[in-house]
N, C-alpha and C positions, 0 to 999 in steps of 0.2 A: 540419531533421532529415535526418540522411543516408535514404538511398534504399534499401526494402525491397522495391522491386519486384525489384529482380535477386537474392533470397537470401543475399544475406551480414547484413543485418541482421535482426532480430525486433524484436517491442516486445510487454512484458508490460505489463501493467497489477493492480494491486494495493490495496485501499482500508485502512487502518490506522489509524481516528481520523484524529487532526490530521496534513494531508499535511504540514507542518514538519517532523514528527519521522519523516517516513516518507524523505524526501530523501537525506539525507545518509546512511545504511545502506547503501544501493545506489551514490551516488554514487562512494565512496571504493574501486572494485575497478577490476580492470585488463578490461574490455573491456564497460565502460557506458562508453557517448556521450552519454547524455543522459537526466537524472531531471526531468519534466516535473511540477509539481504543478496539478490541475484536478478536474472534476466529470464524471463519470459514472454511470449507472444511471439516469438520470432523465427524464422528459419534456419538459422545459422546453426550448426551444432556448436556446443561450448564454445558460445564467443567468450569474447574481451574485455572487459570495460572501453576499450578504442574502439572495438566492431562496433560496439554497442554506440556509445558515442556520434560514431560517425555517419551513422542514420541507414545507412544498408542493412541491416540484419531484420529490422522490424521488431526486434525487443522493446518489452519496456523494462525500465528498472522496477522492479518489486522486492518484496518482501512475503515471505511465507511462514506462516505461524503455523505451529504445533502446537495445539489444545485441547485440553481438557472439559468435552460440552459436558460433564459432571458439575464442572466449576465455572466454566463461564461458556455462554450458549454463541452461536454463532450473529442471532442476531444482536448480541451488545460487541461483537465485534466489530458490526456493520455500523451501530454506532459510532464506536469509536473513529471509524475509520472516514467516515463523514464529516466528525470535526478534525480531521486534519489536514483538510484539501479544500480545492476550491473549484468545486464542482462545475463550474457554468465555465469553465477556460478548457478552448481545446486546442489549444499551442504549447502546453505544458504547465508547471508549476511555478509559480515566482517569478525569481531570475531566473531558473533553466527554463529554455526553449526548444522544442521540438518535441516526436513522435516520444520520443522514446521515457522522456518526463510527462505523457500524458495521464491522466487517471483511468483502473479498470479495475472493475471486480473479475477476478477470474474465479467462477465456478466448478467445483471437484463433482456436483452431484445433482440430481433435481432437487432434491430441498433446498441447495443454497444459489442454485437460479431463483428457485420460486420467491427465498430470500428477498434475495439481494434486488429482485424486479420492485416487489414490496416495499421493499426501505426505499428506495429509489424513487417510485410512486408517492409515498409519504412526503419525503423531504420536497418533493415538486410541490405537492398540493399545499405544504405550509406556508409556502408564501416567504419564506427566510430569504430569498434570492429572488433579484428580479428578473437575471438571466436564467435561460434554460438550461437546466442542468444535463450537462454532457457526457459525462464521465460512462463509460463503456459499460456494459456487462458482458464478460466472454469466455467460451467454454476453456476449461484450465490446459496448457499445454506443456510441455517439459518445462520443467521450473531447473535453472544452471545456477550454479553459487558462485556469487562473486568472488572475485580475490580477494585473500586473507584479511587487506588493510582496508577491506571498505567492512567488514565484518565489526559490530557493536562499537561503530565509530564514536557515537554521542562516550562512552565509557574509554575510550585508547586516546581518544585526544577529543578532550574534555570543553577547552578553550576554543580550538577553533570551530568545533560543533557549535558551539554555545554563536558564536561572533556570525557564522556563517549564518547560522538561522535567523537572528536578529537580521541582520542584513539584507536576507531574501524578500522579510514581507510576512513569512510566514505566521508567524509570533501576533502580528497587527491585523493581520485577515481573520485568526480564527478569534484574535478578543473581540472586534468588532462586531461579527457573525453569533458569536457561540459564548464570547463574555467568560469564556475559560483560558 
């Protein structure tokens, strides 16, 4: 990962269900470095995909971006990351169910509290949903990297990314919602 100590990068972190489908959203903009998929929120040190799974540990699946707020600012990432969930569900995403597929913004700093409260406030008051919107805001905690083969899955297997997300729902909630 490029170097955050000197200011020029940030890293957001974002929980969306399945981090598969959370990757490649973020990926494909001009001033992301890097969409990391891993577990956060949780107690466990370096779980597993199984720990994690298996509802003990308190992780969620996330995703953690390396950015460039020169080139793209934190709040079109809060955009982004709004059309690609379904905010008012707090059983998870899709077909997965549970804790650990639920939605979170995890916070690195008071600007992206203040953020992420704000975007959150907005999308309430538009009115796009008629459920309340759930999805967490929570202060960031050790961010673990998953295993190698959940790493830029939508790109290593291409097909069942594609089949998998069709299938979930996900693809027909955000056209319906967001018409993208």
């Amino acid at each position: 990962m490029p170097d955050t100590q000197n200011g020029n990068y940030e890293i957001a972190t974002f929980a969306g269900g399945c981090f598969w489908c959370m990757v490649k959203p973020f990926d494909q903009w001009p001033g992301i470095l890097k969409v990391v998929s891993g577990y956060t929120g949780g107690t466990t040190e370096n779980p597993t995909y199984e720990e994690v799974c298996s509802e003990t540990t308190g992780h969620y699946e996330a995703v953690q971006i390396m950015f460039d707020p020169r080139v793209i600012t934190y709040d079109e990432l809060l955009d982004i990351y709004w059309r690609q969930i379904d905010p008012t569900d707090p059983g998870g995403q899709f077909y997965d169910r549970g804790s650990s597929y639920q939605t979170a913004i995890f916070y690195h700093n008071e600007a992206q509290r203040l953020a992420a409260e704000e975007s959150k406030r907005k999308l309430e008051e538009s009115g796009r949903f008629s459920k309340p919107i759930v999805t967490k805001i929570l202060e960031a905690k050790p961010f673990y990297v998953a295993e190698d083969y959940h790493q830029d899955y939508y790109k290593r297997n291409a097909l069942h990314y594609t089949r998998y997300r069709q299938a979930s729902g996900r693809d027909r909630f955000i056209e319906h919602h967001w018409g993208d």
